[in-house]
N, C-alpha and C positions, 0 to 999 in steps of 0.2 A: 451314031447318037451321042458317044462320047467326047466325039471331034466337035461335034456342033455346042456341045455343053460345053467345052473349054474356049472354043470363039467368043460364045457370050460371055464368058465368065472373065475373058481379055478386053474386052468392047468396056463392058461395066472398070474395067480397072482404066482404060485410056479416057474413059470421062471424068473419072475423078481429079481433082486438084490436084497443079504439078507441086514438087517439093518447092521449088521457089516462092509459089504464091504463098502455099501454105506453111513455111518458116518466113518470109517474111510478115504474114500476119501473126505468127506465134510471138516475134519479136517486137513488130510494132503492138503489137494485145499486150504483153508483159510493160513496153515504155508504158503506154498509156494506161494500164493498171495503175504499174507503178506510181505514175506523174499524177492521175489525178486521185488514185487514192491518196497520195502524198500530201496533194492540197486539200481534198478532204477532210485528214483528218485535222491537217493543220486548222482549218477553216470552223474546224467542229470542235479541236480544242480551245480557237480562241474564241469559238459561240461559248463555250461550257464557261470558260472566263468570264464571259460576259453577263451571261447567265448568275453565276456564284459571285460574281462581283456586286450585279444589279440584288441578287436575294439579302447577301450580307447587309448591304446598304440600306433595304428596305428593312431588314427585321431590328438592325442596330437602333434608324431612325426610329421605327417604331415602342420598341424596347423606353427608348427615353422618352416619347412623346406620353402613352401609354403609361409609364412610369411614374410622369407628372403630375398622369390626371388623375390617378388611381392616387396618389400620393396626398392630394387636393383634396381629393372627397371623402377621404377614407375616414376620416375624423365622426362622418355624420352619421355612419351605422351607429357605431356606439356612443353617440350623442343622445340620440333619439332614441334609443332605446333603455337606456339608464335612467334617462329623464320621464321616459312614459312609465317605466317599472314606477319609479319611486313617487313618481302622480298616484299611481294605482293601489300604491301599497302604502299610500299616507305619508311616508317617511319627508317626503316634500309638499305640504298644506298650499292648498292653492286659496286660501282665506283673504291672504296681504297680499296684491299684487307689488308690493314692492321688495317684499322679502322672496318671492318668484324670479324678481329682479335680477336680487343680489345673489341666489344660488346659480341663474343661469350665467351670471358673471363671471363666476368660478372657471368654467369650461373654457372660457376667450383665454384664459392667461397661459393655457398650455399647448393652444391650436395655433396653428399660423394659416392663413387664407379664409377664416372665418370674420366677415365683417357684422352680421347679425345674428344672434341666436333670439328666439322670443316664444312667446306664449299667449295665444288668441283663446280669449274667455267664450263659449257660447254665446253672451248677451252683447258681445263687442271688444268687451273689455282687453285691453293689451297691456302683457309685461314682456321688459326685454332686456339688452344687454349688447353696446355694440360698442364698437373700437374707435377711438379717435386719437389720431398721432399713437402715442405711448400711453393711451390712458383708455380707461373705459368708462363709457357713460351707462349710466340705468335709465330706460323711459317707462311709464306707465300711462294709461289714457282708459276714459270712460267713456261711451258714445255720449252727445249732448252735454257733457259738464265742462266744455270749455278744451282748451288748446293738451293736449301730453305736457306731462312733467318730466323733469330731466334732469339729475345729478350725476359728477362724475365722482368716482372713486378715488380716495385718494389713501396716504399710507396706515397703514392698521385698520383697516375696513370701514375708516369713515368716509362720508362723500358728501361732497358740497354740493348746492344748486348749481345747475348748466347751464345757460342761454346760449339761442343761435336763431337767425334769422327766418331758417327755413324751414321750422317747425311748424306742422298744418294746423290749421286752426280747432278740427275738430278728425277723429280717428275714429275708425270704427273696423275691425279686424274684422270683421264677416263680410266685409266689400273688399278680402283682399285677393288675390288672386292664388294663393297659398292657402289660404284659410277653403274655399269652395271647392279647389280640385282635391285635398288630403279630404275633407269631410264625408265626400262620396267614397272612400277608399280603406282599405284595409291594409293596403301595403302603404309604406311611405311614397308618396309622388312630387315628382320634381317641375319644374314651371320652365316655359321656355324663359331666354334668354331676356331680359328687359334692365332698364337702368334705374337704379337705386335713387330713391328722394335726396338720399345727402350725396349722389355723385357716384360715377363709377358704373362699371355693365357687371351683372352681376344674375346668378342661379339661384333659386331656394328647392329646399325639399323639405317636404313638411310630413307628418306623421300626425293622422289621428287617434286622441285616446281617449279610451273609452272605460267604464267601468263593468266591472262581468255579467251584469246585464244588458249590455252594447249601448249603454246610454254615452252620451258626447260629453266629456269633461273640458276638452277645450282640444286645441291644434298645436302643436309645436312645430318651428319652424327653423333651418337653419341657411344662412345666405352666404355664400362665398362669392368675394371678388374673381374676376376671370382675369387681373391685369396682368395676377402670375407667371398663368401658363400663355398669355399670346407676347410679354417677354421673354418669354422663354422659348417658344416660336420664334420670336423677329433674329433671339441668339443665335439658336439653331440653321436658320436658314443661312445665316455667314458660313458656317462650315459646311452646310449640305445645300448640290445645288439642286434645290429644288423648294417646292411651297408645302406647309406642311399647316393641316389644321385639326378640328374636333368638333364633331359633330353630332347632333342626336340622328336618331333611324326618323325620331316624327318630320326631320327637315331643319330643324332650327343648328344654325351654326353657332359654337359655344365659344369658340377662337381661331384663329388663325393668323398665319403671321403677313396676310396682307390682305383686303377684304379680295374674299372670293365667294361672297352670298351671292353674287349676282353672275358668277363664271357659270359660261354653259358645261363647262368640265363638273364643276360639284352640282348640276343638278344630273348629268347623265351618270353618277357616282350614285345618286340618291337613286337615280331609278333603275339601277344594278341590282343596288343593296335591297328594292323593295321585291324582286326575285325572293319566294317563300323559300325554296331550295337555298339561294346563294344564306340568305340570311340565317335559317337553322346551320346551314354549316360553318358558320363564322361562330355561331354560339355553342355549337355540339366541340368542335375538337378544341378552341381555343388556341385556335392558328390565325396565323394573319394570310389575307388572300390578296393576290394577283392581279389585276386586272390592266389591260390596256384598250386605250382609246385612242382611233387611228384618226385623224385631220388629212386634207391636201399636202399642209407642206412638212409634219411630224406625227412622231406615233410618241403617246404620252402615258407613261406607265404607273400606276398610280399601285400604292400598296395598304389595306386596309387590316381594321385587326379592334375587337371587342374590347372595352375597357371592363375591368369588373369594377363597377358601380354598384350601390345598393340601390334599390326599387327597378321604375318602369324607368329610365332617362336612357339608356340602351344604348350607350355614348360610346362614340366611335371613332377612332385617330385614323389620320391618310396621310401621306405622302405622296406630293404631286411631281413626277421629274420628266423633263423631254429627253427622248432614248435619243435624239440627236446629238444634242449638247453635251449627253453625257459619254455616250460609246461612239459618237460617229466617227473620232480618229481611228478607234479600234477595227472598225468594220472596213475603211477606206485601206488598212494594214493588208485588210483580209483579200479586197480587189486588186490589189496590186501582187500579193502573192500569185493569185490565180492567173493573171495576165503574165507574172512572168513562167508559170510554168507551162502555159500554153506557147512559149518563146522557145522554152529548153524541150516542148513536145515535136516542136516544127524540127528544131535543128538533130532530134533524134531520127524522126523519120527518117530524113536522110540519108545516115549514117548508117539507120537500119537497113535501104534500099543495098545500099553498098554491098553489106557484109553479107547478106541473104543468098547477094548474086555468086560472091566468092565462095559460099558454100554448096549452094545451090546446084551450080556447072559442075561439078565434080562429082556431086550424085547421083547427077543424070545421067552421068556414063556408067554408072558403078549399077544405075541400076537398070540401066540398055541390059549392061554385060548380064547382068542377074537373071533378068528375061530371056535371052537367047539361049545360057545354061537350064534356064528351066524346060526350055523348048527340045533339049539337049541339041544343042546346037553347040557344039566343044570346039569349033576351031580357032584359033589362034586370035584375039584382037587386042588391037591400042588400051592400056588402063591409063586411064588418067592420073597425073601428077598433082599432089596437092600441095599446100605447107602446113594445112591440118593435120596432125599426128592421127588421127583416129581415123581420119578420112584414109589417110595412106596406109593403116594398117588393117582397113577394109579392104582395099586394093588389091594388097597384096595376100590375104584370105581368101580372095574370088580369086584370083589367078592360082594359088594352091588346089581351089577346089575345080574349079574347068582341069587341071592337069591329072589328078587324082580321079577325077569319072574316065577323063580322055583315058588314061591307064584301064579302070574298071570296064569301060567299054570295049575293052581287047581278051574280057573271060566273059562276057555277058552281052546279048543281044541287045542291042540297044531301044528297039522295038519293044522288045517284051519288057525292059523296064519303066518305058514309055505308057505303057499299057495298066502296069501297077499303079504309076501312078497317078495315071487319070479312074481311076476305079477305087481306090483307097477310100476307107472310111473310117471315122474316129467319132466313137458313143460319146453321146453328150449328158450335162447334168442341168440338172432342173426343175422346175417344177411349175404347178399351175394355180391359182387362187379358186378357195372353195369354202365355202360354207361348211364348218365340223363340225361335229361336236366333237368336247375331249372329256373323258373319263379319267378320272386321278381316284388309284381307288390304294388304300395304304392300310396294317394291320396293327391296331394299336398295341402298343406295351411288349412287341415280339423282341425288340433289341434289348431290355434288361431278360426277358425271358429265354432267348439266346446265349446271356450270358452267365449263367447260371444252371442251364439244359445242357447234359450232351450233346455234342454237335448229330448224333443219328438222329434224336427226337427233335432237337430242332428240324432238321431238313424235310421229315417225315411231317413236322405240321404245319410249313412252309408249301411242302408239295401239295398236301391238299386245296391248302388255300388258293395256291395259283389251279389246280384241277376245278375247285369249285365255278372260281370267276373264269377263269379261261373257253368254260363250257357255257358259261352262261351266259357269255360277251358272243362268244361265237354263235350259239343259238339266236341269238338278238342281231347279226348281221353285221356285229361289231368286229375288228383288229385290235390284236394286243399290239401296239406297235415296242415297245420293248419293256423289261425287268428292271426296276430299281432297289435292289436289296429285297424288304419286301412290301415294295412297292411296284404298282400296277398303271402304266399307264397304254392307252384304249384310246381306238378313234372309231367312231360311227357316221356313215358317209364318206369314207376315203380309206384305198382309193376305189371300191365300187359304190356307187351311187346305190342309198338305201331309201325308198318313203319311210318318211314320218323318223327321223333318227332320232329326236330328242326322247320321243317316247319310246321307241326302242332300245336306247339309253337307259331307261329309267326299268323297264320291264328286266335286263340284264343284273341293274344293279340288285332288286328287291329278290329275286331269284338267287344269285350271288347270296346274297344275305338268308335265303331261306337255306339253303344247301350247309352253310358253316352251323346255322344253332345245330343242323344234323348232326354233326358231328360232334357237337358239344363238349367244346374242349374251353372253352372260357375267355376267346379272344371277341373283339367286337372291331367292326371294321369299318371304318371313316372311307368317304367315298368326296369327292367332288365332280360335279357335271357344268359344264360351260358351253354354251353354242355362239360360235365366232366364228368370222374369215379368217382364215390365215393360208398360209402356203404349204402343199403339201406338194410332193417327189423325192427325188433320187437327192441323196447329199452326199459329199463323203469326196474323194478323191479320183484321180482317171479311174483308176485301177478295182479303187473298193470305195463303193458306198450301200445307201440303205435306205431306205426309204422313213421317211418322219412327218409332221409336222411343226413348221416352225413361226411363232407370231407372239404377239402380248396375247392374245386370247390361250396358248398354251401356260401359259404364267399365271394366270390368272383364275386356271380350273384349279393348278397346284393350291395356288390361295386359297379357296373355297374346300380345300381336302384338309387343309391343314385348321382351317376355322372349325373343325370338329370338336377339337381339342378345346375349344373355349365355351362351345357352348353344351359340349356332352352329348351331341348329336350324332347320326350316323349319315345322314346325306343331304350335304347342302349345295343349292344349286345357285344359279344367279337369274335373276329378273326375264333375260332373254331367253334364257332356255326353258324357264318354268314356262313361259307365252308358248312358246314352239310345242312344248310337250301336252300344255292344255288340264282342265281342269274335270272333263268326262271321265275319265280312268284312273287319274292319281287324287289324291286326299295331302292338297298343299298348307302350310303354315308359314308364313310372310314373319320373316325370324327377326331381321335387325336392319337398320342402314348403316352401314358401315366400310371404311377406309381400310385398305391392304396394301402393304409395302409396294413400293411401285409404283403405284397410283394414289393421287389427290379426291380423286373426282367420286362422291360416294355412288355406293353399289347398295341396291335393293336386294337380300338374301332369302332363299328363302330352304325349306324345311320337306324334304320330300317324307313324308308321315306313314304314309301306305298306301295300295290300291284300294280305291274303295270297295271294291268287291269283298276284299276282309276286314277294312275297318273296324273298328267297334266302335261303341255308343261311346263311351269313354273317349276313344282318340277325335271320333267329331266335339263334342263338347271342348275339348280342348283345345285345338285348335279355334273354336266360334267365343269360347273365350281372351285367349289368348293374342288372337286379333284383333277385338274391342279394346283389350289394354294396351296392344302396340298402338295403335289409334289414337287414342287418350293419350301415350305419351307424346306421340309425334306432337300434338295442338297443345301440349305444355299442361293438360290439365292430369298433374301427378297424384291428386285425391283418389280421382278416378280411376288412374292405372293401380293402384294400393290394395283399395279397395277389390278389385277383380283378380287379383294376381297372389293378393295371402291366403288363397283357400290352397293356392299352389303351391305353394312356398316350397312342402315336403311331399314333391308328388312328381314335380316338373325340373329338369335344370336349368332349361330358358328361363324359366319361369320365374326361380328362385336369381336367375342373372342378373335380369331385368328389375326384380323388385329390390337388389341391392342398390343399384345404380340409382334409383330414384329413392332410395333412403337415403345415400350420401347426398344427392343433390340436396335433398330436404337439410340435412345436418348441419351441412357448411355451407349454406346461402349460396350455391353457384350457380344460379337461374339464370343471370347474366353472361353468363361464359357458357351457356351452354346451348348446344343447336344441337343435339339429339341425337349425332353420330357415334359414331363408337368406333376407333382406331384403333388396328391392329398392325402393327410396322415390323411384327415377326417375319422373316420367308420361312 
């Protein structure tokens, strides 16, 4: 039977792979590792380039474009609001529209990109203030009394009459397109893009004001030329190669530095942006986004980014660039790379076959020889010659060893060593995967109490603690799998298989804990319970090992033992073992969601309270309490958790824990920071 086990056990070794195959694929795996992680990364650091190159470019361009326009409009928040205070609060008399005039005049001399500032009367009437060359004129108009009036300003605040051609005959500010969209409105609103009667494409945003009865006292409005910023575009585009414009979200194009209202690129830009998601997130972080758009013969990468503008105008800068034009040498670097290391991967192969063989041939005798020794077969044969150092000084260690048994086989049968060693066996280590529980069960306050106690009285109330739980775990079906100072850790379900361990777990613990108040010596004992897969067997060395459990789920009961400490509690379990152990027998309290060293990902805790069988009325109430308040915190409503939770304040630890935690939230406004975990990063 052991002759036939060692045939097979020869058959399985002469099907395996000779050394030759399998070092030349070890050698050709490493080339071609090597070679093409090589060009990988290369390929991946010049994408990263490309990448950091194209970002840099997009946020710089945008940085200035953005820059411009915010620069542009910025004037008209505090235009329009100065000017409606001082409407409201008198200080500016809207009686004379000409002296309305000359105040809004005031504001041109310090603004630059302002062509119109003005003031629409309810009944028509219009006062204004607008720029010509280096000068500024005032217009007013009445509906029906003939053409607007017009002076310009000249030095120490006098102003002549103005004439020009292209003064309408008859004005009436309620037919304007600024005057009907700001009227319905409370916030200031801005007008698409249209061309100004004295010349020029040009914005307004207008503001209506009202007195604190919401009665209408008139519109204010202010117009800026756009010829700045699509100059500053046409500038732009010489240094950067690409097309760059500004746009509202309604569709209307405000500039760009070459018409592209009608490119089907800015309308699939629009119908990006009209993405609800794309579009809160353009205005939530106040980042500029990404986007490309793929064609037949280019992929076109556009970068967009929120101007802060005052009102609804929700004005928005892009950058248009073709990834061709601009990275395509970079990429065409990258194929040529690759192509040549698929050159230097061929001319390795080869090289590889070579040297594989030269090593190869030499093994294969070395390991003929091995095998005929094993067979004890000692008689004399050819070793092969290498110029490998290592190989030759195998060589000549099998030829030591064939001559050293040939010796040994002249006091020792050869037969019966033969015999040894096909019947030899060697214990192995390991283990199998199983469903635990782990018990972490620890004695609080005994290490200052230790050091301050004799060491008899310490040991004496150490011994019984480990007497009490050791009986109580063992009673329950449990293993103490070993002593930590004085601490306890316990498995339930390994390695004999128990029904129902979680509750049996639990039944151990409260027993445990009934057996210590007997003794009544003043200590209180923190327990943790967790039910996890992990691995349990033999671990340790040939020689000496031990039987354990080993996994994150063993870390993780520690965790839950050690969280006693924080909440003043005596056993806290986690989410999945409370489920396993169930709610017929035990009287659970659902304690916190909370983070433990180790881990990110929060944990549901909960409170093993008592069996119900002894409960009291008292411990249900508290817990039927106590869980409406965690409730109420979890859904952010902190009245509610306040209100349920100060009867406890002086009664409960949780209790008084929890009702800190939501008076500081209350204190320092952190509603926003705050998502209701509670992190404990202690081990």
């Amino acid at each position: 039977m052991a002759e036939s086990r060692m045939n097979t056990s020869l058959l399985r070794r002469r099907k395996g792979l000779s050394f030759r195959v399998l070092l030349l694929g070890v050698v050709l795996g490493l080339i071609l590792a090597s070679t093409l992680s090589t060009t990988w990364l290369s390929a991946r650091g010049m994408r990263s380039v490309i990448l950091t190159l194209r970002d840099r470019q997009i946020e710089t361009t945008l940085d200035a474009v953005t820059g411009r326009v915010e620069d542009l409009f910025e004037p008209s928040d505090r235009l329009l609001f100065n000017l409606s205070k001082r409407i409201r609060t008198g200080t500016l008399s809207l009686e004379h529209p000409l002296e309305v005039a000359k105040a809004l005049s005031e504001s041109l001399e310090f603004e630059d990109g302002i062509k119109w500032i003005c003031f629409g009367y309810p009944d028509g009437s219009f006062a204004g203030a607008w720029t010509h060359e280096n000068s500024v004129v005032l217009n007013t108009s009445q509906p029906g009394k003939g053409r607007p009036q017009e002076w310009e300003l000249v030095a120490q605040g006098e102003y002549l009459p103005f004439e020009r051609n292209d003064v309408p005959d008859s004005f009436d500010a309620r037919e304007r397109v600024w005057f009907q969209l700001a009227q319905s409105s409370r916030e200031p609103t801005w007008t698409p893009p249209y061309e100004f009667a004295d010349g020029g494409t040009g914005i307004s945003v207008a503001l209506a004001v009202r007195d604190e009865n919401g009665t209408l006292l008139g519109v204010l409005s202010v117009d800026f030329l756009l010829k700045d910023v699509t100059s500053y575009l046409e500038k732009l585009k010489e240094e950067f190669q690409g097309d760059s414009l500004v746009f509202s979200i309604r569709g209307h194009i405000i500039a760009s530095a070459k018409d592209l209202d009608k490119n089907p690129l800015t309308e699939e830009i629009r119908e990006r942006l009209e993405n609800e998601q794309v579009w809160e997130s353009l205005k939530k972080n106040g980042e500029h986004l990404v986007m490309d758009f793929s064609t037949p013969s280019d992929t076109y990468i556009v970068g967009v980014r929120r101007a802060g503008v005052l009102g609804n105008l929700d004005c928005v800068s892009a950058i248009i660039f073709s990834h061709k034009q601009t990275f395509g040498a970079m990429e065409e670097n990258i194929l040529h790379g690759a192509m040549a290391a698929l050159v230097a991967l061929a001319v390795a192969l080869c090289i590889g076959g070579f040297l594989a063989g030269r090593i190869a041939n030499p093994l294969k005798a070395l390991s003929s020889a091995v095998s005929r020794i094993g067979r004890f077969d000692l008689s004399a044969h050819d070793m092969p010659n290498s110029g490998v150092r290592e190989i030759r000084t195998l060589s000549e260690s099998i030829e030591l060893l064939r001559s050293g048994l040939q010796s040994f086989s002249h006091y020792v049968p050869v037969d019966l060593v033969r015999d040894l060693v096909k019947s030899g066996q060697v214990a192995a280590l390991g283990g199998e995967r199983r469903e635990t529980v782990l018990f972490f069960c620890d004695l609080a306050g005994f290490t200052a109490y230790a050091e301050s106690t004799p060491p008899e009285e310490s040991v004496a109330t150490l011994t019984g603690y480990f007497e009490d739980f050791g009986e109580a775990i063992e009673l329950h079906g449990g293993v103490i799998d070993k002593f930590m100072g004085d601490g306890i850790m316990a498995l339930f379900n390994a390695p004999q298989k128990i029904p129902a361990p979680a509750a049996a777990a639990c039944r151990a613990a409260l027993t445990g804990i009934y057996s210590m108040r007997r003794r009544d010596h003043g200590f209180a004992v923190r327990i943790g319970l967790h039910l996890g897969e992990c691995l349990v067997g033999n671990v340790g060395t040939s020689t000496r090992f031990s039987y354990t459990a080993i996994g994150d789920c063993v870390n993780l009961a520690s965790r839950l033992e050690g969280l006693n400490k924080s909440y003043g509690t005596r056993i806290i379990a986690s989410a999945a073992f409370r489920e396993a152990a169930g709610d017929e027998e035990f009287l659970w309290r659902p304690l916190d969601r909370v983070t433990v060293a180790g881990r990110t990902a929060p944990l549901d805790i909960f409170e093993l309270v008592e069996s119900r069988s002894v409960a009291t009325p008292y411990q249900h109430q508290l817990v039927e309490t106590y869980t409406k308040a965690l409730e109420a915190y979890h859904g952010r409503d902190l009245d509610t958790t306040l209100r349920l939770l100060q009867p406890l304040e002086h009664q409960d630890e949780p209790s008084l824990l929890l009702l800190l935690r939501v008076r500081d939230l209350l204190a320092h406004a952190k509603m926003g920071e705050w998502d209701s975990i509670s992190r404990h990063d202690e081990k």
